[in-house]
C-alpha positions in Angstrom: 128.8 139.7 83.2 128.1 136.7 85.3 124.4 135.9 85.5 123.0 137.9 82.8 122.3 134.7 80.3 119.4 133.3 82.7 117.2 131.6 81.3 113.6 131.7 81.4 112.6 130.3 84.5 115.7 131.5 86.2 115.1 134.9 85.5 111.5 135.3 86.8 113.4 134.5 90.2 115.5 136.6 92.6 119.0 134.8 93.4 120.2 135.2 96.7 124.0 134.7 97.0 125.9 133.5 100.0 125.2 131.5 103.6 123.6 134.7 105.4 121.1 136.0 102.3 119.9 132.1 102.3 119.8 131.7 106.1 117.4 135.2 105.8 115.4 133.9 103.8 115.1 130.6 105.1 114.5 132.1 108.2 111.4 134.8 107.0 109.8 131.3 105.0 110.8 132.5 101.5 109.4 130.5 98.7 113.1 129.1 97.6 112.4 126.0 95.2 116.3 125.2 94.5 119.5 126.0 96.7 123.0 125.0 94.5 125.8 124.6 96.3 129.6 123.0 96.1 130.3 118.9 95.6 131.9 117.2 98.3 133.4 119.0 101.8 131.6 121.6 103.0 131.9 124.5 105.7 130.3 124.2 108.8 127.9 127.0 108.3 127.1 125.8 104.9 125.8 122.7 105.8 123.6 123.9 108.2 122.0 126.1 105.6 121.7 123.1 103.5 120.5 120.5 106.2 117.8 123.3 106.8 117.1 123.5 103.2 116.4 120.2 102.6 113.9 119.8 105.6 111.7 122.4 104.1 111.9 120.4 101.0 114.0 122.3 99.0 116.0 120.8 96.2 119.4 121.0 96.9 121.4 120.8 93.8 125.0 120.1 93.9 126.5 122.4 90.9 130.1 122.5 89.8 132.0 126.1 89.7 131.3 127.6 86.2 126.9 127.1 87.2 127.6 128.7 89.8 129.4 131.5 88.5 127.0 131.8 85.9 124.4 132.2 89.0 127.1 134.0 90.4 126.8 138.5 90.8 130.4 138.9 90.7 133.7 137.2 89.2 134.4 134.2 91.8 131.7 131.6 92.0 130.0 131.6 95.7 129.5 128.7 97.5 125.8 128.7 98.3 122.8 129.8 95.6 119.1 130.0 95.9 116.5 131.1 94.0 113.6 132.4 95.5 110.3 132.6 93.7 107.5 130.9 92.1 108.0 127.2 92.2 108.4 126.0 88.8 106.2 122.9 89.0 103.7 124.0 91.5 101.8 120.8 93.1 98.2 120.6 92.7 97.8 122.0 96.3 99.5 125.3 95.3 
């Protein structure tokens, strides 16, 4: 079953799959630390999801298929991944 090998860190963290569970939680200021997404070309809607990830400072991580089917909850890989949750290096501010 795809994503039940998590590791550690990943699993302490909720995944939220696909453009509109990441543009949610974008929008209610979810604590997201990394969003994965395709190399190269993406859809129109992606992008902004991405372009407003990385202006929160969000580390946007491009991942090839298999991650993110690993990272995946069904049997096709989705495009867009985030994990939301504890930030795994917290700064010295948090």
């Amino acid at each position: 079953q795809p994503g039940a090998s998590l590791s550690g860190a990943e699993a302490s963290r909720r995944r939220l799959v696909g453009p509109m569970a990441i543009a949610d939680a974008l929008a209610r200021g979810a604590s997201i630390p990394i969003l994965y997404c395709p190399g190269g070309e993406l859809a129109a809607d992606e992008a902004r999801i991405v372009e407003r990830a990385r202006a929160r400072g969000i580390t946007v991580r491009p991942a090839p298929e298999r991650e993110r089917l690993r990272l995946s909850e069904g049997r096709t890989a989705a495009r867009l991944i985030a994990l939301e949750g504890p930030t795994p290096n917290p700064s010295l501010a948090e």
